[in-house]
Backbone as XML, in Angstrom:
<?xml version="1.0"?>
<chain id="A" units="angstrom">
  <residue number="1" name="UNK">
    <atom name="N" x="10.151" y="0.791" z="-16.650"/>
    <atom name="CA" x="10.999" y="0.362" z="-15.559"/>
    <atom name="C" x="10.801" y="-1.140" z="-15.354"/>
  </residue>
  <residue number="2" name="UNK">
    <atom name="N" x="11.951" y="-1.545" z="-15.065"/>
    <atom name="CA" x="11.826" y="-3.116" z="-14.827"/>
    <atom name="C" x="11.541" y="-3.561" z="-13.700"/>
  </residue>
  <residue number="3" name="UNK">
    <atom name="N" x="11.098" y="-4.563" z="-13.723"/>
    <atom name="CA" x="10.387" y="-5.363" z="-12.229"/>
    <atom name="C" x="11.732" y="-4.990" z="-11.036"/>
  </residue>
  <residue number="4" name="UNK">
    <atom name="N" x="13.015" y="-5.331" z="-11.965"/>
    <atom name="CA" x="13.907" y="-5.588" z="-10.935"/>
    <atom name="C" x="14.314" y="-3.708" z="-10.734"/>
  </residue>
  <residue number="5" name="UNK">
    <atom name="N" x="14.215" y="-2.680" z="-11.256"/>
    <atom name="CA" x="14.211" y="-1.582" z="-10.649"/>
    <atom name="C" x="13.586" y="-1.079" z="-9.843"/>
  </residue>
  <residue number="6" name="UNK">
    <atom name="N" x="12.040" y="-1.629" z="-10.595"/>
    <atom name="CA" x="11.068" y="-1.194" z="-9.438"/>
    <atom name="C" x="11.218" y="-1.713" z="-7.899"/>
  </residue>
  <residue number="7" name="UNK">
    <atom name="N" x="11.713" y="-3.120" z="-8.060"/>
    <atom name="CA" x="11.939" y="-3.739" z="-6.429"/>
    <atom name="C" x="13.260" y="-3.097" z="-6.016"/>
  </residue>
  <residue number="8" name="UNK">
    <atom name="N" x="14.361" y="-2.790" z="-6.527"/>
    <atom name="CA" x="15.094" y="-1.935" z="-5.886"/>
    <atom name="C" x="15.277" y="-0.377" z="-5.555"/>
  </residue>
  <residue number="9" name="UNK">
    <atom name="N" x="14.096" y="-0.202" z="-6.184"/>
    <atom name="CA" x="13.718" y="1.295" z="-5.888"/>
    <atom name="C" x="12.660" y="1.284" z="-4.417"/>
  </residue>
  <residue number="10" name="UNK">
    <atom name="N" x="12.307" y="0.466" z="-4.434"/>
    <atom name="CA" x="11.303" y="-0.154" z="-3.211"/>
    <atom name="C" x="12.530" y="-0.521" z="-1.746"/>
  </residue>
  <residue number="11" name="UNK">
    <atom name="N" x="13.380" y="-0.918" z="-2.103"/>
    <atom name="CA" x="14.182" y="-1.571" z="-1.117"/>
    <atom name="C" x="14.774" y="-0.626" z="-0.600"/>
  </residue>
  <residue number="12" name="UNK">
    <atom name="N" x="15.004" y="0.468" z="-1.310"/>
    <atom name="CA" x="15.946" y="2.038" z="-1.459"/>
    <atom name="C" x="15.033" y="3.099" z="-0.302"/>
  </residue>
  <residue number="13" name="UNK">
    <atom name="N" x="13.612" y="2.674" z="-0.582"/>
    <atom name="CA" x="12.422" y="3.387" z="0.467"/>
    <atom name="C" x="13.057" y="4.774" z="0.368"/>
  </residue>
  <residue number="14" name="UNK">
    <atom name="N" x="13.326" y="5.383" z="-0.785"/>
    <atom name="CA" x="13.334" y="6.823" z="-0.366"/>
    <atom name="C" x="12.605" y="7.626" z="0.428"/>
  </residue>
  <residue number="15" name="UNK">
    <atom name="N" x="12.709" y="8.999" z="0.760"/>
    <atom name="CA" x="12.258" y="9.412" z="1.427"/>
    <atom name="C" x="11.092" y="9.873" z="0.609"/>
  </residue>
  <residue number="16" name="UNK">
    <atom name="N" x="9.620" y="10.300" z="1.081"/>
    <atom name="CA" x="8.430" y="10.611" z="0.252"/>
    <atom name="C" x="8.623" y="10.200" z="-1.692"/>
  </residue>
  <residue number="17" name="UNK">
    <atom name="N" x="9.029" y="9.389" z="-1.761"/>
    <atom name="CA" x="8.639" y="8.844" z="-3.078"/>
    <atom name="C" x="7.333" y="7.782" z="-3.012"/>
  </residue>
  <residue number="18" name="UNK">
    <atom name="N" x="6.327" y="8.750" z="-3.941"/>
    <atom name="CA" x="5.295" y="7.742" z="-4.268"/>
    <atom name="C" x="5.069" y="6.423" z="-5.081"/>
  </residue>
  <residue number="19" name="UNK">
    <atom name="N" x="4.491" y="5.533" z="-4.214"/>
    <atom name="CA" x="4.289" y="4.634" z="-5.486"/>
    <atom name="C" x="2.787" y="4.173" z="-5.653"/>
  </residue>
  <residue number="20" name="UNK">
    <atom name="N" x="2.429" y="3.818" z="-6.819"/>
    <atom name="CA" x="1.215" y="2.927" z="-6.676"/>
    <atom name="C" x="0.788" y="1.291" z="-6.636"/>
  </residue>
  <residue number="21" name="UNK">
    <atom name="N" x="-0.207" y="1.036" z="-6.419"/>
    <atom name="CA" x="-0.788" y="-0.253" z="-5.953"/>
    <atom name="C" x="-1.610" y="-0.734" z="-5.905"/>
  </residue>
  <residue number="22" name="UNK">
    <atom name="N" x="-2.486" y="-2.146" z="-5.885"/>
    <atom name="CA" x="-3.348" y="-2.585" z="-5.522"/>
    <atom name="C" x="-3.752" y="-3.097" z="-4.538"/>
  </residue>
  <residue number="23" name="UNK">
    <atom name="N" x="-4.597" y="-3.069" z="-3.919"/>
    <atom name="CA" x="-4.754" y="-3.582" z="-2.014"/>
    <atom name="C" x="-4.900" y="-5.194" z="-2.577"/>
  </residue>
  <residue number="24" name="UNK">
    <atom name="N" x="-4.323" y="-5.966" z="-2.064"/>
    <atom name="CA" x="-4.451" y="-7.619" z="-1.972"/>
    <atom name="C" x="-5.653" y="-7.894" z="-1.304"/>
  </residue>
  <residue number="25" name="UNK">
    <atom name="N" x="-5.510" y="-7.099" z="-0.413"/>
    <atom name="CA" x="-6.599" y="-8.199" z="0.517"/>
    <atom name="C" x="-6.187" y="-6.697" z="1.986"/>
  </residue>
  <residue number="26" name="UNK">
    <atom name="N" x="-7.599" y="-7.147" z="2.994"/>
    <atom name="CA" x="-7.391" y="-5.943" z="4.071"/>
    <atom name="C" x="-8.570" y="-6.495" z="4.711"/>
  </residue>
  <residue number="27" name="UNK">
    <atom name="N" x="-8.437" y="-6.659" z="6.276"/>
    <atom name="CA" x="-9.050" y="-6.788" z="7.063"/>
    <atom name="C" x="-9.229" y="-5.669" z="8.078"/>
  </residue>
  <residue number="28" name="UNK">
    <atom name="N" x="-10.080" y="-5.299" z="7.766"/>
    <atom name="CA" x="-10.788" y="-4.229" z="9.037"/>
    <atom name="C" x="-11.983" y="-4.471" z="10.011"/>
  </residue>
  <residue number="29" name="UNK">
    <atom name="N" x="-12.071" y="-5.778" z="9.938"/>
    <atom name="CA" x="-12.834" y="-6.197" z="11.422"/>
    <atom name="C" x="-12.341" y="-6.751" z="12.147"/>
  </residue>
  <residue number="30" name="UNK">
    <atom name="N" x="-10.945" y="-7.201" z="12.158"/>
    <atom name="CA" x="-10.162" y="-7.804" z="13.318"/>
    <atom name="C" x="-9.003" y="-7.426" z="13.432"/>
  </residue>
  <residue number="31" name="UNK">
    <atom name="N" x="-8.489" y="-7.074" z="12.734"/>
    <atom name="CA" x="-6.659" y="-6.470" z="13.081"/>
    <atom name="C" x="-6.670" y="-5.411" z="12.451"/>
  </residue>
  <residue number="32" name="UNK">
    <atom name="N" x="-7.254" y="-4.737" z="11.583"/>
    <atom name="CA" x="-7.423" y="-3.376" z="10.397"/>
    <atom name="C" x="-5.747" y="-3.515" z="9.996"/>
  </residue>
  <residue number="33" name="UNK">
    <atom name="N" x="-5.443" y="-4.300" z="9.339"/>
    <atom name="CA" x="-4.505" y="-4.411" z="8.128"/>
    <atom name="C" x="-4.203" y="-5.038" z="7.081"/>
  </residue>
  <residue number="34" name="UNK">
    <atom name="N" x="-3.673" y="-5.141" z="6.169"/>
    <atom name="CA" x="-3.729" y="-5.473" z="5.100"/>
    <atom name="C" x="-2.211" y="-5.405" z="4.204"/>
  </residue>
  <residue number="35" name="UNK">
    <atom name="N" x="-1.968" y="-5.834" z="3.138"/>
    <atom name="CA" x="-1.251" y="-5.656" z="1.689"/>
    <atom name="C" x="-1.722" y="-4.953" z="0.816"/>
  </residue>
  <residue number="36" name="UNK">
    <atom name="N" x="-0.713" y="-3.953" z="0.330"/>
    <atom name="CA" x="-0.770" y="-3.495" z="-1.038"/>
    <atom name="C" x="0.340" y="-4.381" z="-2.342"/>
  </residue>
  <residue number="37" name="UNK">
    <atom name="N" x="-0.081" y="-4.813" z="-3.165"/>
    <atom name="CA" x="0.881" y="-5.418" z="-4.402"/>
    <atom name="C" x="1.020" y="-3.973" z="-5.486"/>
  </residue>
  <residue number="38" name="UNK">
    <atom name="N" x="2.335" y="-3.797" z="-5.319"/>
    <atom name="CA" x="2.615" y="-2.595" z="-6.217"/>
    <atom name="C" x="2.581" y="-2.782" z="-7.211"/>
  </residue>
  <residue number="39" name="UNK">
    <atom name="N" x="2.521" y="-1.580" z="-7.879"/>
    <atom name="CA" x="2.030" y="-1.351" z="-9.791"/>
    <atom name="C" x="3.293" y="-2.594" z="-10.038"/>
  </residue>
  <residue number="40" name="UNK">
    <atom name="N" x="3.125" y="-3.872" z="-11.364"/>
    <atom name="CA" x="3.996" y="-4.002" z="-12.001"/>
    <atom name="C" x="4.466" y="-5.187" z="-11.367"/>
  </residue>
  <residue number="41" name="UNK">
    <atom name="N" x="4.094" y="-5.730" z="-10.085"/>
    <atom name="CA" x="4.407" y="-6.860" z="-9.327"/>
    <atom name="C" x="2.969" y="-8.001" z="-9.017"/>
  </residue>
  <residue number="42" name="UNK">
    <atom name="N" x="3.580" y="-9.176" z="-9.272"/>
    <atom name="CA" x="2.535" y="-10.067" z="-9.113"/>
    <atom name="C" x="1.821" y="-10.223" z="-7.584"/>
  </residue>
  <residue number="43" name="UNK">
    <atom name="N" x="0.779" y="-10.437" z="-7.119"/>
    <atom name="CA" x="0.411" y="-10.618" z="-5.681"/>
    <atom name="C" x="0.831" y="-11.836" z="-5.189"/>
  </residue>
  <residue number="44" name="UNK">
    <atom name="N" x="1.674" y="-11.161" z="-4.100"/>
    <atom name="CA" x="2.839" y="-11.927" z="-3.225"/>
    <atom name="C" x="4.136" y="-11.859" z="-3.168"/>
  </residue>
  <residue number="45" name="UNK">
    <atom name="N" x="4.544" y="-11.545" z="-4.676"/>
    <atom name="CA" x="6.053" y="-10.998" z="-4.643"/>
    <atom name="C" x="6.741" y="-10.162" z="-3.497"/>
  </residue>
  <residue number="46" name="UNK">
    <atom name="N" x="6.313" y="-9.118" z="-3.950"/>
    <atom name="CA" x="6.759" y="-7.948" z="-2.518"/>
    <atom name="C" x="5.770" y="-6.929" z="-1.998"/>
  </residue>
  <residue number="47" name="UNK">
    <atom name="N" x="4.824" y="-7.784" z="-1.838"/>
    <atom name="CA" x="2.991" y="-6.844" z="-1.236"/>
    <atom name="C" x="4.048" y="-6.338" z="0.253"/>
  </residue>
  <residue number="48" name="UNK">
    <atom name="N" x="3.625" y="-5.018" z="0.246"/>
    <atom name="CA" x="3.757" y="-4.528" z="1.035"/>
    <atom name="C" x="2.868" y="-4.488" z="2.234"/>
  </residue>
  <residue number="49" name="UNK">
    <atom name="N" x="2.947" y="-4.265" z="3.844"/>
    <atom name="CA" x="2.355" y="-4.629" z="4.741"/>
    <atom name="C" x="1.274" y="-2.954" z="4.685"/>
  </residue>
  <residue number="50" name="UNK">
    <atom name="N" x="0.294" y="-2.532" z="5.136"/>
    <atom name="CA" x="-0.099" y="-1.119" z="5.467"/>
    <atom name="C" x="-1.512" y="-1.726" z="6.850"/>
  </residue>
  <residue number="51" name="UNK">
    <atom name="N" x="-0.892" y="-0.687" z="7.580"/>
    <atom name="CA" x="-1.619" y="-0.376" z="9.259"/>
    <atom name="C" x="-3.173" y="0.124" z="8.747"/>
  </residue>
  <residue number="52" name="UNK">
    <atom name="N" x="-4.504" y="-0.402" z="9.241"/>
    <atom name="CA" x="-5.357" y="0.865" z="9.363"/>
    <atom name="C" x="-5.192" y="2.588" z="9.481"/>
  </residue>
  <residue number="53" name="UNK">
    <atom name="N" x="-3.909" y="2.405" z="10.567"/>
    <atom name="CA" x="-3.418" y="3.534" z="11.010"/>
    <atom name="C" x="-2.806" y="4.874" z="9.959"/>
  </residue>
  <residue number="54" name="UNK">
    <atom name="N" x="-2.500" y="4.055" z="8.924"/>
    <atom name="CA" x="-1.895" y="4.942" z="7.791"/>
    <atom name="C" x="-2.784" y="5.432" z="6.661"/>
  </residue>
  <residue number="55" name="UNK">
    <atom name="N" x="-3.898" y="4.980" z="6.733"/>
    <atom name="CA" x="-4.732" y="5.416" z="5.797"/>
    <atom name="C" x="-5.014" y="6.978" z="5.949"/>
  </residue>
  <residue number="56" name="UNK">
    <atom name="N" x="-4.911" y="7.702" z="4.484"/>
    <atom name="CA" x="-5.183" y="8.996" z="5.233"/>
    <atom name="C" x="-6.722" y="9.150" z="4.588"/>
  </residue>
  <residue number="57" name="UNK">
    <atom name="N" x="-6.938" y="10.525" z="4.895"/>
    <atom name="CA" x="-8.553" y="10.741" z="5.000"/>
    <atom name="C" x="-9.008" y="11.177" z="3.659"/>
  </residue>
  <residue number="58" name="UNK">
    <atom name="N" x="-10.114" y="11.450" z="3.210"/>
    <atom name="CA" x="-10.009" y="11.900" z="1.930"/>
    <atom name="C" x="-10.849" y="13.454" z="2.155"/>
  </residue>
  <residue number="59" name="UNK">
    <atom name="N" x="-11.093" y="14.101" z="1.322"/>
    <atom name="CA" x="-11.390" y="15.200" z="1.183"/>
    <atom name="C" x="-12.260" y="15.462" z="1.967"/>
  </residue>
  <residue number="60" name="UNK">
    <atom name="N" x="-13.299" y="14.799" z="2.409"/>
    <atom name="CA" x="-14.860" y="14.838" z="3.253"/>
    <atom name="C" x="-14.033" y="14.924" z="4.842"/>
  </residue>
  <residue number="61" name="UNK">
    <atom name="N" x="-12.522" y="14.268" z="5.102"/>
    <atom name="CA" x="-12.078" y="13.930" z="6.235"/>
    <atom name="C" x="-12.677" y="12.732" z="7.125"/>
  </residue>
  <residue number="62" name="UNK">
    <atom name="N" x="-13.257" y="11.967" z="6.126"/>
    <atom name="CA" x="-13.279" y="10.879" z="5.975"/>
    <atom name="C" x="-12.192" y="9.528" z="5.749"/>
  </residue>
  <residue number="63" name="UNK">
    <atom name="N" x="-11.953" y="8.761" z="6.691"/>
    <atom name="CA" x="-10.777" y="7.500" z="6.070"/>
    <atom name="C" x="-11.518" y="6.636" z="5.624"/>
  </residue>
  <residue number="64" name="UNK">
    <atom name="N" x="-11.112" y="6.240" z="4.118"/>
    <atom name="CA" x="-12.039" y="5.244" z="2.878"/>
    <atom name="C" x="-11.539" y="4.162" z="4.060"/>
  </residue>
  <residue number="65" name="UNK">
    <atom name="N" x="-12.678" y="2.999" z="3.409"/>
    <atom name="CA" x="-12.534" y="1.584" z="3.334"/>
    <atom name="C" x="-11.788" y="0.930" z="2.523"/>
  </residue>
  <residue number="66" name="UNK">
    <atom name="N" x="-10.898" y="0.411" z="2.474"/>
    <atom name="CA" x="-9.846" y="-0.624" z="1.227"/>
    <atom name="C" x="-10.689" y="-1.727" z="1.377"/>
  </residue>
  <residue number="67" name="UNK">
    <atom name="N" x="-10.558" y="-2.392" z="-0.049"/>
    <atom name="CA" x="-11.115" y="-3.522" z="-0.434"/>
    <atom name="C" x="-10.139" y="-3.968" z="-1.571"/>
  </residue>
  <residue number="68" name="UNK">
    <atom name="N" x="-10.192" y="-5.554" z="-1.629"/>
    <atom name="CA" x="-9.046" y="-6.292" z="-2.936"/>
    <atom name="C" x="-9.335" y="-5.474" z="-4.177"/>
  </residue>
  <residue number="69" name="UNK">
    <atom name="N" x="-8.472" y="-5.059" z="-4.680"/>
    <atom name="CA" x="-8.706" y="-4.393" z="-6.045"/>
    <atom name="C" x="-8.588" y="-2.689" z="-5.809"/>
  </residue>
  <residue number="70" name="UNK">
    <atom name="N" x="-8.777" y="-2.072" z="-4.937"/>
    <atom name="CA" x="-8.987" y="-0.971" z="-4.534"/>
    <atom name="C" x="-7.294" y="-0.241" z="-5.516"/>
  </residue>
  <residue number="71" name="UNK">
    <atom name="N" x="-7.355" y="0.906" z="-5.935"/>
    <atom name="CA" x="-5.953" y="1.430" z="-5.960"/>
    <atom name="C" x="-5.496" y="2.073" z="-5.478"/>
  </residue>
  <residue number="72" name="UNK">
    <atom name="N" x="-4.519" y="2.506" z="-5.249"/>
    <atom name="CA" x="-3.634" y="3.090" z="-3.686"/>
    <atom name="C" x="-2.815" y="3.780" z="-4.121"/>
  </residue>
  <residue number="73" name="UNK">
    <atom name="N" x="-2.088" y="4.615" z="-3.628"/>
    <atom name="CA" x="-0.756" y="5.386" z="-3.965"/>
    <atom name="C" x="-0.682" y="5.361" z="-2.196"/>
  </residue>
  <residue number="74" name="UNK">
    <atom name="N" x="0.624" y="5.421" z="-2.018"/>
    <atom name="CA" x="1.278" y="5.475" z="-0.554"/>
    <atom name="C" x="3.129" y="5.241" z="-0.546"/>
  </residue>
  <residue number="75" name="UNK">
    <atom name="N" x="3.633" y="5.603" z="0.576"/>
    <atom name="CA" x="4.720" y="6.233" z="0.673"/>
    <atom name="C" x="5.495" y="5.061" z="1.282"/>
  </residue>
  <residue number="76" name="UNK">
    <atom name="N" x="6.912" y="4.331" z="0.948"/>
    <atom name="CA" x="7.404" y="3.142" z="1.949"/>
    <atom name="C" x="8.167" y="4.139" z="3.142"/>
  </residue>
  <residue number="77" name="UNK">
    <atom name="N" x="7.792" y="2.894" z="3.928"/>
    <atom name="CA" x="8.528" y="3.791" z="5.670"/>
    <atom name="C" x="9.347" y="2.355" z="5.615"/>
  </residue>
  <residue number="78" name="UNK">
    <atom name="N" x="10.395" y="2.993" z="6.924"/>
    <atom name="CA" x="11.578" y="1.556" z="7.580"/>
    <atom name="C" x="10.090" y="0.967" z="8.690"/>
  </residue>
  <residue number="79" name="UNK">
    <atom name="N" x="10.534" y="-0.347" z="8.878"/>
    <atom name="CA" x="9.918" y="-0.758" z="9.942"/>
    <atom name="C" x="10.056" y="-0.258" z="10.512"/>
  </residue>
  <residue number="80" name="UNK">
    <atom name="N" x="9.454" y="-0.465" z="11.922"/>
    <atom name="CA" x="9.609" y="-0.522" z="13.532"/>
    <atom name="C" x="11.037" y="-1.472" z="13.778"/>
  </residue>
  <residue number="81" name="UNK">
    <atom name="N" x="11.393" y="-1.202" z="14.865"/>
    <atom name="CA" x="12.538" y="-2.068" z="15.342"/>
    <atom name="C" x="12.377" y="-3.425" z="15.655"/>
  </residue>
  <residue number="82" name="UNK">
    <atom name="N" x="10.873" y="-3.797" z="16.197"/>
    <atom name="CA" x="10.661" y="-4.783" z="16.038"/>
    <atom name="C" x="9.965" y="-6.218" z="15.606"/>
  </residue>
  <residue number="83" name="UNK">
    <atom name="N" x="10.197" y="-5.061" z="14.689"/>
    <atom name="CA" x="9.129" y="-6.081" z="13.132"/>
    <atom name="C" x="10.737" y="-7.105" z="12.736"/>
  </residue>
  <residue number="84" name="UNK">
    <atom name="N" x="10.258" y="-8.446" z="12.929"/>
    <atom name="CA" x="11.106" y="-9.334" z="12.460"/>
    <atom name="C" x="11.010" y="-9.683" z="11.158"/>
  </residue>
  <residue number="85" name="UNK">
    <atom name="N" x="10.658" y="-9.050" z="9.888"/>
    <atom name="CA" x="10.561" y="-9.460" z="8.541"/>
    <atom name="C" x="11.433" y="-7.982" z="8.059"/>
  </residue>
  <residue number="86" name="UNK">
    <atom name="N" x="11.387" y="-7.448" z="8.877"/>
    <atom name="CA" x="12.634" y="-6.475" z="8.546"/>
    <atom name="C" x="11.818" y="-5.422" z="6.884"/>
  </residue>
  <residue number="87" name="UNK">
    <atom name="N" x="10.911" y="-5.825" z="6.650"/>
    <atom name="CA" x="10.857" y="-5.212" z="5.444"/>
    <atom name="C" x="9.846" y="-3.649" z="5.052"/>
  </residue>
  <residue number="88" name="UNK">
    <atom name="N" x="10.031" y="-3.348" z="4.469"/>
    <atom name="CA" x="9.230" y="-1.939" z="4.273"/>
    <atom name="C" x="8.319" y="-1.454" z="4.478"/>
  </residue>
  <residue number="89" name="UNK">
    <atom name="N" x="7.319" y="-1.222" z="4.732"/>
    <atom name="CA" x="5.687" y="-0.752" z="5.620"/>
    <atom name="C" x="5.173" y="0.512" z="4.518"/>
  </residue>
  <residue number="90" name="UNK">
    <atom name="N" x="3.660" y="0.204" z="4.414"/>
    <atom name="CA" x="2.980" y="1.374" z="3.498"/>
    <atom name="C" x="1.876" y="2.371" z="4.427"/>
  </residue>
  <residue number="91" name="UNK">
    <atom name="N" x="2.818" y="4.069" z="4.411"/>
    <atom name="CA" x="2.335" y="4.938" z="4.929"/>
    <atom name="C" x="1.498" y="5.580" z="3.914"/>
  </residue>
  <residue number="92" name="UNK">
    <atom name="N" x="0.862" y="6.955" z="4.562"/>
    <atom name="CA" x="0.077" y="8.025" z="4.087"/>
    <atom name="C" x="-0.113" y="7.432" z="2.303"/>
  </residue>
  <residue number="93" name="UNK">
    <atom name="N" x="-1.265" y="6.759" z="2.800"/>
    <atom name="CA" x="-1.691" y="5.473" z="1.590"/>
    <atom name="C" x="-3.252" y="5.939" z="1.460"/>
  </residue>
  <residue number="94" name="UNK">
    <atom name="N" x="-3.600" y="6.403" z="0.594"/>
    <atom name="CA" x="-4.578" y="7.459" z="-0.523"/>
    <atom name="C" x="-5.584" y="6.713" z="-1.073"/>
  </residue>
  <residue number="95" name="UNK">
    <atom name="N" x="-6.454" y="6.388" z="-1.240"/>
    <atom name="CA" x="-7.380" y="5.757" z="-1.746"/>
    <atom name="C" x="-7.496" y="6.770" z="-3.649"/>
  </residue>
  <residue number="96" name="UNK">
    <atom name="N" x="-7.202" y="5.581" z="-4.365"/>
    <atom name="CA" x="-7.279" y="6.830" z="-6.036"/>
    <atom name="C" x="-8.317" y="5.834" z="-6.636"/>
  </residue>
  <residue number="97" name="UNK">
    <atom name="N" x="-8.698" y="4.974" z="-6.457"/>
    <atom name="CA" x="-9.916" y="4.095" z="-7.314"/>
    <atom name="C" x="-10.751" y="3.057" z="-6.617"/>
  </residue>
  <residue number="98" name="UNK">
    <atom name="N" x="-11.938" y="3.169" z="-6.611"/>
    <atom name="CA" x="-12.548" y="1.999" z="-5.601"/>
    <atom name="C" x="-12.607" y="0.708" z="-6.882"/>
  </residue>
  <residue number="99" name="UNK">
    <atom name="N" x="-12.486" y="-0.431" z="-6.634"/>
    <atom name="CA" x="-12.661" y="-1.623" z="-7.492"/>
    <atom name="C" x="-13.102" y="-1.630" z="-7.569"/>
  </residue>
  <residue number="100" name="UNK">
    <atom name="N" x="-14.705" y="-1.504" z="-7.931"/>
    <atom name="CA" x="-16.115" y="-1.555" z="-8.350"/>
    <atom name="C" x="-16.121" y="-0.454" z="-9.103"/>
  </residue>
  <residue number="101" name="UNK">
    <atom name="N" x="-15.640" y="0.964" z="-9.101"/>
    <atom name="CA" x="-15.454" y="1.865" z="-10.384"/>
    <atom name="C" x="-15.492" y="1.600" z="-11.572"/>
  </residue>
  <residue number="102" name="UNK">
    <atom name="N" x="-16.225" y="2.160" z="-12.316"/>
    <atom name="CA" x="-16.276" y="1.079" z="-13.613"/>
    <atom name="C" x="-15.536" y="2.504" z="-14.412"/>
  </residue>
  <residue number="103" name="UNK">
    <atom name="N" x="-14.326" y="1.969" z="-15.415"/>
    <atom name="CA" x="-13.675" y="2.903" z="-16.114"/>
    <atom name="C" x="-14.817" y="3.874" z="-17.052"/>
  </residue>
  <residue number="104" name="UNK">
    <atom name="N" x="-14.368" y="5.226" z="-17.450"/>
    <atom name="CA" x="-14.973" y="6.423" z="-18.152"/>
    <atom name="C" x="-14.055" y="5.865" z="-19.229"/>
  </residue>
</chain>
């Protein structure tokens, strides 16, 4: 898939279509939010915004920590009404690899 499908498949925000990602960057000692840069896109292109709030829990019912590099799978939502960047938001967002994992 091409960059430019993938960003219009992104813009499209279907309903529960997954995608994956890398966390950019995430602050959880002062605002708990952060960017994900999706599979296939450079960081900054179209990093998506994601809430502390959306992280879901993992098996223990535990919510992971994100860190840069971390990999993600999560779902695009519409903004809020009054988000002025108008652009897509990353829900029920999965923790699938910690960056320090060293590949098997």
């Amino acid at each position: 898939m091409s960059k430019e499908e993938k960003s219009k498949k992104q813009e499209e925000h279907q309903d529960d279509v997954t995608f994956y990602g890398e966390v950019a960057w995430f602050n959880r000692k002062k605002d708990n939010y952060g960017f994900i840069t999706p599979e296939g896109q450079k960081v900054g292109d179209d990093d998506v915004f994601v809430h502390g709030s959306q992280i879901a829990e993992d098996s223990e019912g535990k919510t992971p920590q994100l860190d840069p590099g971390d990999m993600v799978t999560f779902i695009l939502s519409d903004p809020p009404d009054d988000n002025k960047k108008k652009k897509p938001m990353a829900r029920n967002v999965k923790l699938v690899k910690k960056a320090d994992e060293k590949s098997e």
